[in-house]
C-alpha positions in Angstrom: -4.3 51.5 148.8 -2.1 54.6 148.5 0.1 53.4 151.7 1.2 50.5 149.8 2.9 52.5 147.1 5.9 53.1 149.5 5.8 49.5 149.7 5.6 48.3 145.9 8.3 50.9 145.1 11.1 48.8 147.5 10.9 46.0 144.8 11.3 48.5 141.6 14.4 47.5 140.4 17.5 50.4 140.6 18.8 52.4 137.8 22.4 50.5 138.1 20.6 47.2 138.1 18.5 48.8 134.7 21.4 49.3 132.9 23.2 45.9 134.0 20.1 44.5 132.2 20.2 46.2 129.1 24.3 45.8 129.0 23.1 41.7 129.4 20.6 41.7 126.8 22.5 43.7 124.5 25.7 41.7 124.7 23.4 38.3 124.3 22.2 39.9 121.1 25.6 40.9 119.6 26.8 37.1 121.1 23.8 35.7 119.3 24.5 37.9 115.7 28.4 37.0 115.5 27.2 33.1 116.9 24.7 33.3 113.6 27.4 34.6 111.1 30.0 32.1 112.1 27.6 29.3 111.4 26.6 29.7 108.2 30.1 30.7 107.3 31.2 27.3 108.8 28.4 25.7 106.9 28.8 27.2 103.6 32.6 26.4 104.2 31.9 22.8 104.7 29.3 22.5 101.4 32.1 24.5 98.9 34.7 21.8 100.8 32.3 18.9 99.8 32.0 20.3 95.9 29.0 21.6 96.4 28.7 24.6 93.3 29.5 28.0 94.9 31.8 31.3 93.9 34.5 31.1 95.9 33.7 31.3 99.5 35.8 33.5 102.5 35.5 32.1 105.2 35.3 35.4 107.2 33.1 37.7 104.7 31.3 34.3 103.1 30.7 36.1 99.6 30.1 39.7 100.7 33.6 40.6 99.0 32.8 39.0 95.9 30.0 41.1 95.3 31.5 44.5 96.7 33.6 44.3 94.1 31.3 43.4 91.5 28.8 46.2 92.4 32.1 48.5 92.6 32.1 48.4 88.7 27.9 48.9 88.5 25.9 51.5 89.1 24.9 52.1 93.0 21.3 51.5 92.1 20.7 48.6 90.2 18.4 46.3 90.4 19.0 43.1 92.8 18.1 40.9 90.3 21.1 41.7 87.9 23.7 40.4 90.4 23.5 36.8 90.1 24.0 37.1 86.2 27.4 39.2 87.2 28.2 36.6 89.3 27.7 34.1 86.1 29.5 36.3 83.7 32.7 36.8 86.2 32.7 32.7 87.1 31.3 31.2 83.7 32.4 27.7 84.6 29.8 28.2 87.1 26.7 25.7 87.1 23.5 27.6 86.5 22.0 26.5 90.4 24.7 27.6 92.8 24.6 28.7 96.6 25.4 32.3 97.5 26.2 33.3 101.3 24.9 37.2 101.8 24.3 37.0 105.5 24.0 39.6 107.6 22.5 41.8 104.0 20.2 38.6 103.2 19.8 35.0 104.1 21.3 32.3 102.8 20.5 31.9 98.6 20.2 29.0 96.1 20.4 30.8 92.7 18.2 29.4 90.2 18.9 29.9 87.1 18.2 27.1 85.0 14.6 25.6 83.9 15.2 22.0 84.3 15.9 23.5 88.2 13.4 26.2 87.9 10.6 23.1 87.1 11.6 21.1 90.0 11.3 24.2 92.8 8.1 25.5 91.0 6.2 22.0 89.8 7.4 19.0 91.5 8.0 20.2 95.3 5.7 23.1 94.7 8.1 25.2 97.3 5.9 27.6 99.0 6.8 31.6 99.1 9.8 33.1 101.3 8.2 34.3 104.6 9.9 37.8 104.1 7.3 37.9 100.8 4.7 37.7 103.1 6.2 40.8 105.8 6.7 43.1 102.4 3.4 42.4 100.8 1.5 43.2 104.1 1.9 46.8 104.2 1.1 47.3 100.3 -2.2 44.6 100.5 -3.0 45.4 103.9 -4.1 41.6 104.6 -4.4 37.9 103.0 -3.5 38.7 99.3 -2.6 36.0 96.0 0.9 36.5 96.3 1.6 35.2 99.7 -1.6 32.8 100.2 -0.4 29.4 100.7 -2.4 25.6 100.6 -6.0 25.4 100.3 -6.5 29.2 101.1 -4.6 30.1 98.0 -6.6 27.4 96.5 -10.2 28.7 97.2 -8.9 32.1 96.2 -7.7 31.7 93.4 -10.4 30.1 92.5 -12.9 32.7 92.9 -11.0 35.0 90.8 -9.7 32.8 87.9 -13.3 33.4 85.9 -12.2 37.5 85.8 -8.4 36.6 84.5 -9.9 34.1 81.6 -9.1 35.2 78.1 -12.1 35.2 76.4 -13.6 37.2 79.5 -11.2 39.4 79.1 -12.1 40.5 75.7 -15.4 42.2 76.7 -13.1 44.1 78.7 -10.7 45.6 76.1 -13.9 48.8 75.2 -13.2 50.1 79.0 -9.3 49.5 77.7 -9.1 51.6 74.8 -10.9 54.6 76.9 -8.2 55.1 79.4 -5.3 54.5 76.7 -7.5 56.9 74.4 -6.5 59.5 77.4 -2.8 58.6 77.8 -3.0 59.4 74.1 -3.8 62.8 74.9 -1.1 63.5 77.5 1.3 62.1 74.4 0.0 64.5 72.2 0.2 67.3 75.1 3.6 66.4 75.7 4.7 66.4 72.0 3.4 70.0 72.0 5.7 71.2 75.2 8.6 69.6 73.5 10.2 68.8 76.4 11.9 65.8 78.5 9.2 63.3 80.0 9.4 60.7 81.9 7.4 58.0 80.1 7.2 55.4 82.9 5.4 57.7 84.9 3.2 58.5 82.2 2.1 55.5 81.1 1.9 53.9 85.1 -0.7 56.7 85.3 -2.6 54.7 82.4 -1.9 51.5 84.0 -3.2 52.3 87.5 -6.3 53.8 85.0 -6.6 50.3 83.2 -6.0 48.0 85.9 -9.1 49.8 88.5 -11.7 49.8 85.6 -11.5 46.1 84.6 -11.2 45.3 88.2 -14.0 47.5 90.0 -15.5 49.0 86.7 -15.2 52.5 87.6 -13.2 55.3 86.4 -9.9 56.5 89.1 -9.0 58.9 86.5 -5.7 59.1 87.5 -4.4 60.6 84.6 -6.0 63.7 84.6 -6.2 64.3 88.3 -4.4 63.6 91.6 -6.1 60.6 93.1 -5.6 59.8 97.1 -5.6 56.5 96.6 -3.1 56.2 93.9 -1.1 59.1 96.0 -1.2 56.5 99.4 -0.4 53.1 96.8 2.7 55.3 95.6 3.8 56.2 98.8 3.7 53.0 100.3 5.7 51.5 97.7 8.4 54.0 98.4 7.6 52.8 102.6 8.5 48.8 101.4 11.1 47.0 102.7 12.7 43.4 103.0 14.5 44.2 105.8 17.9 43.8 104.7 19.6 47.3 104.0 22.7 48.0 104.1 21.9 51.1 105.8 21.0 51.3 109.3 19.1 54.4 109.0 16.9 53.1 106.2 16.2 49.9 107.7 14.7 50.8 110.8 13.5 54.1 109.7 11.3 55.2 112.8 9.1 57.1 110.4 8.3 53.6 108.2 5.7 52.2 110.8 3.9 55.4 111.2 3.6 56.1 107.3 2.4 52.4 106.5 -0.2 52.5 108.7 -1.4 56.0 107.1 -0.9 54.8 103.4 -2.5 51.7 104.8 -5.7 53.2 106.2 -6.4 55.8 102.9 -6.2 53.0 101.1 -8.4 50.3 102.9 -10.6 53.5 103.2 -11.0 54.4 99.5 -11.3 50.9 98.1 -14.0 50.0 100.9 -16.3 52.7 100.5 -16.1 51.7 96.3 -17.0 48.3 96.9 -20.2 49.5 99.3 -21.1 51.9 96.7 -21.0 49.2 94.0 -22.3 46.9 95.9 -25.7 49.0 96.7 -26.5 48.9 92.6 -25.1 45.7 91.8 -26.1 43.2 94.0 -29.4 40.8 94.1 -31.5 42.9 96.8 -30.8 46.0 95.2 -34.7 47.6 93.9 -32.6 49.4 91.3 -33.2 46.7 88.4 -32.5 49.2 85.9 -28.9 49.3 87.0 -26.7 47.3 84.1 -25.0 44.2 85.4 -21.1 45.4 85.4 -18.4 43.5 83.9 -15.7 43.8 86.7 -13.4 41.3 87.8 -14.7 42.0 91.4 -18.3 41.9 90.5 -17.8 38.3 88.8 -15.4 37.4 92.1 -18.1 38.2 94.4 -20.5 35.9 92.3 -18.2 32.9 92.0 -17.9 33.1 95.7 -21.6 33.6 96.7 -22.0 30.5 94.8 -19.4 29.1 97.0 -21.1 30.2 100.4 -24.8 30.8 99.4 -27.2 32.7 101.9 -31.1 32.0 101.8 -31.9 36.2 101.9 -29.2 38.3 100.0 -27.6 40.7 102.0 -27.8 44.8 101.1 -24.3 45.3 102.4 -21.2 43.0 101.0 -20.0 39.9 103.1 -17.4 41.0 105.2 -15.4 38.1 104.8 -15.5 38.8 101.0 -14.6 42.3 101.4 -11.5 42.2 103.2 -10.2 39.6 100.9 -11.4 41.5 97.7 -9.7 45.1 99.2 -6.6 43.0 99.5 -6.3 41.6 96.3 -7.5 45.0 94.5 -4.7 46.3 96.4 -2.6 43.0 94.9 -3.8 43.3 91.5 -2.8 47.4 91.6 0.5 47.1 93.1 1.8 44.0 90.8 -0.1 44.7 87.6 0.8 48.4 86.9 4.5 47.4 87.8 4.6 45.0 85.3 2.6 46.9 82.4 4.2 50.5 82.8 7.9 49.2 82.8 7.2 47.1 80.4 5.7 49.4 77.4 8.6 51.7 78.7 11.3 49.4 77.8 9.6 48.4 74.5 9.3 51.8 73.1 12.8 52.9 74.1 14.1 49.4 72.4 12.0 50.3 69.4 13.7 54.1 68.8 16.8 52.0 69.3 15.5 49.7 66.1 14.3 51.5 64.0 14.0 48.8 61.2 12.0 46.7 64.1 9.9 49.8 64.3 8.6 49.8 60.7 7.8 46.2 60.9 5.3 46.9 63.6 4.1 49.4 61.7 3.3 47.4 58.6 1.8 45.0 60.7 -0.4 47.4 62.1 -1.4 48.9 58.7 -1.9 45.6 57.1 -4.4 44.0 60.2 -5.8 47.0 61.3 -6.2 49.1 58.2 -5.0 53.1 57.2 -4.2 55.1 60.5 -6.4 58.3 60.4 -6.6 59.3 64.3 -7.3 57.8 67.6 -10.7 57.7 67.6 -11.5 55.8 64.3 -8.9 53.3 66.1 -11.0 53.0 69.1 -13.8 52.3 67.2 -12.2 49.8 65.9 -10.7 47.7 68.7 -14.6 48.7 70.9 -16.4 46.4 68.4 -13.2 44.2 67.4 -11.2 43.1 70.0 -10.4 39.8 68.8 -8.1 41.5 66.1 -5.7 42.3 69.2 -5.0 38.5 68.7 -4.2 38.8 64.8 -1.0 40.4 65.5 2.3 37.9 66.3 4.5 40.6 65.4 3.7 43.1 68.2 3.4 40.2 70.6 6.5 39.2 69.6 7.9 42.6 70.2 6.5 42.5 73.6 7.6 39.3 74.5 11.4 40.1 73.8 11.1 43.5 76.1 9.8 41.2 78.5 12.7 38.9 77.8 15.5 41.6 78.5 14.0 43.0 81.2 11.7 41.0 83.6 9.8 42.9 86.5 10.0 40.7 88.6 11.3 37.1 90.1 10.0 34.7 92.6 11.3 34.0 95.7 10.9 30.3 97.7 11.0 28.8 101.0 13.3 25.5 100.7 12.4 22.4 103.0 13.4 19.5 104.6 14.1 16.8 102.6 13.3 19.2 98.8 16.5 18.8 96.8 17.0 19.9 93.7 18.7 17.8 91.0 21.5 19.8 88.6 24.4 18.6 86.8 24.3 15.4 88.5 23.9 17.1 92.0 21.5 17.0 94.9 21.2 20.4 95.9 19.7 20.3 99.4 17.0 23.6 99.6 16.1 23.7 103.7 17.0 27.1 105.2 17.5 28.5 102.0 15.8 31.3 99.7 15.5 29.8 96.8 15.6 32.6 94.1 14.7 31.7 90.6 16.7 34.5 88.6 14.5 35.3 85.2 17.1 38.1 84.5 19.8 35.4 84.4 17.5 32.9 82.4 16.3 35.2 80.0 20.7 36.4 79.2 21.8 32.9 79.3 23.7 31.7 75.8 22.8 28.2 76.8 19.1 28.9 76.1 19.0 31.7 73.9 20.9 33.2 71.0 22.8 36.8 70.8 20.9 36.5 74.3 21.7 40.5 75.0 20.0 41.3 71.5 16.8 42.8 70.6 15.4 39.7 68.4 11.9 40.1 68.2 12.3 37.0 65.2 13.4 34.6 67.7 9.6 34.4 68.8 7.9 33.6 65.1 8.4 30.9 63.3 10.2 28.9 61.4 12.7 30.2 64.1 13.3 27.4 67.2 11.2 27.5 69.8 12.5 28.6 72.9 13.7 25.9 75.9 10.8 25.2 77.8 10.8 26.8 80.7 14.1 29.3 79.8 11.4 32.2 79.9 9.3 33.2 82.7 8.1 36.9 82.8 5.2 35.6 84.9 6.6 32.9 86.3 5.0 29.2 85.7 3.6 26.6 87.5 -0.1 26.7 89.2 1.3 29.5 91.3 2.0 32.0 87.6 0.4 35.3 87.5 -3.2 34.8 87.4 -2.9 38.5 85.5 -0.6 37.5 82.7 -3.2 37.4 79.9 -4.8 40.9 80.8 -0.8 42.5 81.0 -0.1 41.3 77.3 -3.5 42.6 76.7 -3.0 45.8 77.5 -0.1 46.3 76.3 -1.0 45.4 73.0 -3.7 48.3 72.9 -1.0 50.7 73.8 1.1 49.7 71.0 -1.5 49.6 68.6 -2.6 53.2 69.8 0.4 54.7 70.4 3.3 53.8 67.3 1.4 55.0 64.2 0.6 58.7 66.2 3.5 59.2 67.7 7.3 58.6 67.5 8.3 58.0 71.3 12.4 58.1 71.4 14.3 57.9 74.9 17.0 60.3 75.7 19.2 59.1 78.4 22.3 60.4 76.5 20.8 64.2 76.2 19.3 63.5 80.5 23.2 62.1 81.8 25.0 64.9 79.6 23.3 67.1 81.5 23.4 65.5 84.8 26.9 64.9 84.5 26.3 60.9 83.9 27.9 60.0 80.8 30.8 57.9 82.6 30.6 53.8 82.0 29.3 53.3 85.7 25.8 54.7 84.2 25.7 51.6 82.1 25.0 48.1 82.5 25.7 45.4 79.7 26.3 48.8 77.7 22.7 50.1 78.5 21.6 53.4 80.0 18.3 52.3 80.9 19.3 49.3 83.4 16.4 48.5 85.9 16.6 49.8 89.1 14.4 48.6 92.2 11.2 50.8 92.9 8.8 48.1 93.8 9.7 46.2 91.0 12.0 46.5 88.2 11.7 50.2 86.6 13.4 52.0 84.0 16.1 54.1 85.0 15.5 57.9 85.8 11.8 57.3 84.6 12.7 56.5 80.9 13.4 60.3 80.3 11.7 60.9 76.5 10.8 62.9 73.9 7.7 62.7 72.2 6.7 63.9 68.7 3.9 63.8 66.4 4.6 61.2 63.5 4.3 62.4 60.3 2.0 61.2 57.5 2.6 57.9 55.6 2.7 55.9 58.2 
C-alpha cells in the first residue's frame, strides 16, 4: 500500500490551483452578498413606489442612513427595541405597521406596532417564531425549549407544564417565595449599612434566579449568599448570545463564542441533570422512601402530567430520558426568560417610585390598610406563608407594576411571515413572506393613540373608573395561545417584593450622582429625558445596573 502514496499524491491538487479556488469561492460569495443587497433594495424600492408604508427608502443604503442618524442623537447602547418608536416620533404621519429595510445588519422588518395588526400576526395566522429565535435560544436551553417549539410539539409541551403555571397552583407556592425575598431583604438591610452605590438589578436577579429554581425544582440554589456554578455558566452564556447581526466583525464571529457555549452549555446540562436524578430518587413512585413529602415543584407536577401522558406498567427508578432532556431545557427556558423579566422589572418600579414620591405613599397606605402595622420582615412573612391570597387584595401595587411594565417591556416577539399571511392596516394588505415580523411593545405601550401622557408614570390609568386600556395596546407578555406561560408567577413575585421591601426600606436610584462621576451628565445619556433607558443584556435591563442607594425607612410608615 505504501508504493501507491507516490501515486495518490500526482492527483493532489497544487498550491496555485488552492488559491485559484479559494479566490473563486470567495469572489462567488462577495458576488452573491452585493447580488442579495441589491435585491431587496430593488424590492423595497418597488413596494415604497407602489405606496406601500415605509420611511423614506435609499435606494443604495435602503434605511441604514435613516437610522445612523437617529442612533447619532442616542446613546451607543440602547436597546433595539427603542428604534422603531424613534423612527415613529421623527415620521409621525407614519402608519403604526410599516416595512423597514436593515439588510446586511438584519433581515428585512414589518414593524408592528399596532393591536388591531398585533391580533392578526399573533391570533388569526398564528405566525410561527423567527428561525434566528431558534439559533439564539439554543445555546442558553441547550435543546427543544417553549420559546421556539412550534405545531403539535409546542402543543404537547405546553401542555404538560400548564398545571405548574395555574394560578391557584401557584399560591401554595408563594411560602418558598417569601423565604428567598426574606434573604434579598437582608442584603438590603446589609447594603443600607455600607451606605454605598449598589447596583439593584443585580441584586434583586440574584433573588430572582433564587425564586424562579425553588418553585420550579423545589430546592434551594442559594444564589444570594453564595457563588453558584450554574447561575455563574447561565450568566456567562447570556453574555456568549448572539443574533448574528453585529455591526462588528470581531464580535460577530468571535472565534472564542463556540468554544465558551459549549462550556456554559455543558455545566449547565450537568448541574440541572444531576438535580433532577437526585429528586427523582425521593420523589418518584418506586422510591422505598415513603416518608419523603410529595414536593410542590413545577417539574415534579410536569413529570406527572406527562407520565399520565405516556404511562409504563413498572415505574422506572431513574427519570425518562425523553422527559429529562425536555425538562433541563425548559428549566434552562424558565431561568433565562423569567429572572429577565422579574429583576428589571422591580428595578424599574422602585426607581420610578423614588421618582414619585406621592405614588410611593399610596402604596404604602395600601399596604398598611390590607396587610396591617409593619413591624419587621418576619411578622410579614408569617403573614403572606399562611395568607397568600391577600397578594390578590391589592390593585394598587398591581397597578404600579403594570405601568413599570408599561414603560419598559423586557421583551418583544419576533415572527416568521408566510406565503399568502397579509396583514390588514389602514386599509392595506401588508404582505408578511420573507419578513420578520417584529411586534414592538416599546412602541405600543408610548403610543398617544392608545394611551394618555403615554411617557408618564400613571399608575391610575389601571383602576377604575379610569378607561380601560385598548385591547390588545399592552403586551408585557405578549398574547395569544403562544403568551408567556410564566406571566402569572412574574406578577406574583413581584408583588411579594413590593410588599416586603417598601415599608423597610426607601430604595432611591442615583444615576445623576453614578454619570457625574463617570463623566456622563451630557443629553446623549438620556432617552425620552431618562437616565435609566434599557439597554440589551439578554433582555431589556436597566442601565449601568440601576446604581442605588439603600436606606433604612424610618418609623411611621
Amino acid at each position: 500500500m505504501s508504493s501507491d502514496i507516490p501515486f495518490l499524491l500526482l492527483y493532489l491538487p497544487s498550491w496555485r490551483l488552492c488559491v485559484q479556488s479559494c479566490v473563486v469561492l470567495i469572489s462567488v460569495k462577495i458576488l452573491s452578498f452585493f447580488f442579495k443587497i441589491y435585491t431587496i433594495r430593488r424590492r423595497f424600492q418597488r413596494m415604497q413606489k407602489d405606496g406601500l408604508p415605509m420611511p423614506p427608502h435609499h435606494p443604495i443604503l435602503g434605511h441604514l442612513k435613516l437610522i445612523a442618524e437617529i442612533t447619532t442623537n442616542l446613546p451607543p447602547d440602547i436597546h433595539p427595541h427603542i428604534l422603531p418608536h424613534q423612527i415613529s416620533l421623527l415620521f409621525p404621519d407614519l402608519p403604526p405597521v410599516f416595512y423597514l429595510d436593515t439588510y446586511p445588519f438584519g433581515p428585512p422588518l414589518l414593524i408592528v406596532a399596532s393591536p388591531e395588526a398585533a391580533h392578526q400576526v399573533t391570533h388569526v395566522h398564528s405566525l410561527p417564531k423567527f428561525h434566528t429565535l431558534k439559533e439564539f435560544m439554543r445555546p442558553m436551553t441547550g435543546g427543544e425549549d417553549l420559546v421556539t417549539m412550534e405545531g403539535s410539539e409546542w402543543k404537547t409541551w405546553r401542555g404538560v407544564f400548564n398545571p405548574g403555571f395555574a394560578g391557584g397552583y401557584l399560591m401554595t407556592l408563594v411560602p418558598g417565595m417569601v423565604r428567598d425575598v426574606g434573604v434579598l431583604c437582608e442584603v438590603l438591610g446589609e447594603e443600607a449599612k455600607k451606605g454605598g452605590v449598589v447596583r439593584l438589578d443585580e441584586v434583586v436577579m440574584r433573588c430572582g434566579f433564587d425564586v424562579i429554581w425553588r418553585v420550579v425544582v423545589d430546592t434551594n440554589l442559594n444564589s444570594q449568599r453564595t457563588t453558584n456554578p450554574f447561575i455563574k455558566a447561565l450568566r456567562s452564556q447570556t453574555r456568549w448570545l448572539s443574533f448574528g447581526n453585529e455591526a462588528n466583525l470581531f464580535e460577530r464571529y468571535h472565534p472564542l463564542r463556540p468554544i465558551m457555549q459549549w462550556w456554559n452549555n455543558r455545566r449547565m446540562h450537568q448541574y440541572i441533570s444531576h438535580e433532577l436524578d437526585t429528586r427523582y430518587q425521593t420523589q418518584n413512585p418506586s422510591s422505598k422512601n415513603v416518608n419523603t413529602p410529595r414536593s410542590k415543584s413545577i417539574i415534579d407536577l410536569a413529570l406527572t402530567s406527562y407520565t399520565t401522558l405516556h404511562p409504563k406498567s413498572n415505574p422506572s427508578k431513574t427519570i425518562d430520558p425523553k422527559f429529562k432532556a425536555l425538562a433541563i431545557a425548559q428549566i434552562r427556558t424558565f431561568l433565562f426568560a423569567g429572572h429577565d423579566t422579574t429583576s428589571s422589572t422591580i428595578s424599574y418600579t422602585f426607581h420610578l417610585l423614588s421618582q414619585h414620591p406621592h405614588t410611593l405613599s399610596l402604596l404604602i397606605s395600601e399596604h398598611n390598610n390590607i396587610l396591617g402595622p409593619y413591624h419587621d420582615t418576619k411578622t410579614l412573612s408569617s403573614l403572606l406563608s399562611s395568607n397568600p391570597h391577600i397578594l390578590n387584595e391589592l390593585p394598587y401595587t398591581t397597578a404600579i407594576i403594570k405601568e413599570s411594565l408599561r414603560l419598559h417591556p423586557p421583551a418583544s416577539t419576533t415572527r416568521a411571515g408566510l406565503p399568502g399571511a397579509s396583514l390588514s392596516s389602514c386599509g392595506q394588505q401588508l404582505p408578511t413572506d420573507t419578513f420578520l415580523v417584529w411586534i414592538t411593545s416599546y412602541s405600543l405601550h408610548r403610543s398617544p393613540t392608545y394611551w394618555d401622557s403615554p411617557n408618564q408614570f400613571m399608575p391610575e390609568r389601571w383602576l377604575s373608573p379610569h378607561p380601560v386600556p385598548v385591547k390588545g395596546a399592552f403586551r408585557p407578555f405578549e398574547e395569544g395561545k403562544r403568551n408567556c406561560i410564566g406571566q402569572e408567577l412574574a406578577m406574583l413575585e413581584m408583588k411579594v417584593v413590593l410588599v416586603m421591601v417598601v415599608r423597610g426600606w426607601v430604595v432611591r436610584s442615583v444615576y445623576e450622582e453614578v454619570d457625574g462621576k463617570e463623566g456622563g451628565q451630557e443629553e446623549g445619556k438620556m432617552v425620552a429625558g431618562e437616565r435609566a433607558y434599557q439597554v440589551l443584556r439578554g433582555g431589556a435591563r436597566p442601565r449601568g445596573g440601576m446604581p442605588c442607594r439603600v436606606e433604612v425607612r424610618g418609623e411611621g410608615v
